[in-house]
C-alpha positions as CSV (number, residue, x, y, z in Angstrom):
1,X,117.1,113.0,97.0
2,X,118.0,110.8,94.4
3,X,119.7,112.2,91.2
4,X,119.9,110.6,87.2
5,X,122.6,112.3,85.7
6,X,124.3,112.0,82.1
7,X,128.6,112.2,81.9
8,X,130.4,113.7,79.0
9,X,134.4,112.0,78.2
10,X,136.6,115.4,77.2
11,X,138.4,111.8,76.0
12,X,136.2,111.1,73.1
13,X,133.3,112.8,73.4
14,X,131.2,110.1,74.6
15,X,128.3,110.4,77.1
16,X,127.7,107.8,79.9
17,X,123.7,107.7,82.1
18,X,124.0,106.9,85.7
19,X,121.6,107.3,88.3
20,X,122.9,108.0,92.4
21,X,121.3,109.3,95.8
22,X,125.0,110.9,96.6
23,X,126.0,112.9,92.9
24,X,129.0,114.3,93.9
25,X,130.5,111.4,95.1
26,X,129.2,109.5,92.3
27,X,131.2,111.9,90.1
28,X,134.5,111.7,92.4
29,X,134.6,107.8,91.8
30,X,134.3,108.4,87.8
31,X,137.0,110.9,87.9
32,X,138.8,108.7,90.4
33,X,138.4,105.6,87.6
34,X,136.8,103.5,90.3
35,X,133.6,103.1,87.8
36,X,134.6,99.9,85.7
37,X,132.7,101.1,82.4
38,X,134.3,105.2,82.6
39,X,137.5,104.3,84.0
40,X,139.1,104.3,80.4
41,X,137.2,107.3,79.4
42,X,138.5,110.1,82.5
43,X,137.9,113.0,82.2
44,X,134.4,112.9,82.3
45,X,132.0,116.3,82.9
46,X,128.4,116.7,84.1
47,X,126.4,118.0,81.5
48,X,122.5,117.1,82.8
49,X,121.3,115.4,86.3
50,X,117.5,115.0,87.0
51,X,116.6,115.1,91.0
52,X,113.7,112.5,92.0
53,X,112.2,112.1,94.9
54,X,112.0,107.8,94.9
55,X,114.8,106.2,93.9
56,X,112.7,103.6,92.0
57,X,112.0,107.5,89.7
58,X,115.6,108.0,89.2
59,X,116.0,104.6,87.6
60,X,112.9,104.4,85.4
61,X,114.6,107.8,84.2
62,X,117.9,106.3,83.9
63,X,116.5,103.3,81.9
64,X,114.8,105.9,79.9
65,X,117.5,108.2,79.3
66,X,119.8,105.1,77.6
67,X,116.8,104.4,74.9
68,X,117.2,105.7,72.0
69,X,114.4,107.6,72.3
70,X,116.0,109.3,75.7
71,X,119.2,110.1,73.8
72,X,117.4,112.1,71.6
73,X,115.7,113.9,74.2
74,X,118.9,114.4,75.6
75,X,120.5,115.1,72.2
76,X,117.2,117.8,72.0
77,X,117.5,118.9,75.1
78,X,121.2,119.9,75.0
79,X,121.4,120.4,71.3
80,X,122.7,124.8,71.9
81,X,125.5,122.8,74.5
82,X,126.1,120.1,72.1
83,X,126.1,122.4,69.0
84,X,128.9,125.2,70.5
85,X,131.3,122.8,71.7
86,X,131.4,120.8,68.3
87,X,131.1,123.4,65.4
88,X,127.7,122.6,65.0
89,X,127.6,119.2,64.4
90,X,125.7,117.0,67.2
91,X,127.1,113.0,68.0
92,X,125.4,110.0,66.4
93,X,125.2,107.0,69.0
């Protein structure tokens, strides 16, 4: 199984698109800070993952996901998460 999965920073609110066959380890090396472009942005929490089949699915998905078309699907798709944890108001990126 391969996974696409999307990171939220309780550091600045941020989210960060990955895509992974092995998710929780993926997540332990964020947290850990052994991921170059999160390190400075730990704590980071799972808020979305997508399991493929094909790994070549995952990353089309992935690709997809950091449009800006897939962050507003994201953005859509989360918006009652999104909306509760910031009075309302969803993040512009």
């Amino acid at each position: 199984m391969h996974y696409t999965y999307v990171l939220r920073s309780t550091l600045d609110g941020r989210m960060y698109t990955g895509a992974t066959n092995d998710l929780r380890s993926r997540l332990t090396l964020h947290n850990d800070g052994r991921v170059r472009s999160t390190a400075t942005r730990r704590p980071l929490t799972p808020i979305y993952f997508e399991a493929c089949l094909s790994p070549d699915d995952a990353f089309r998905r992935e690709r997809f996901l950091k449009t800006g078309k897939g962050k507003r699907y994201i953005r859509n798709r989360l918006a009652a998460f999104l909306g509760e944890s910031h009075g309302g108001k969803l993040e512009r990126h």
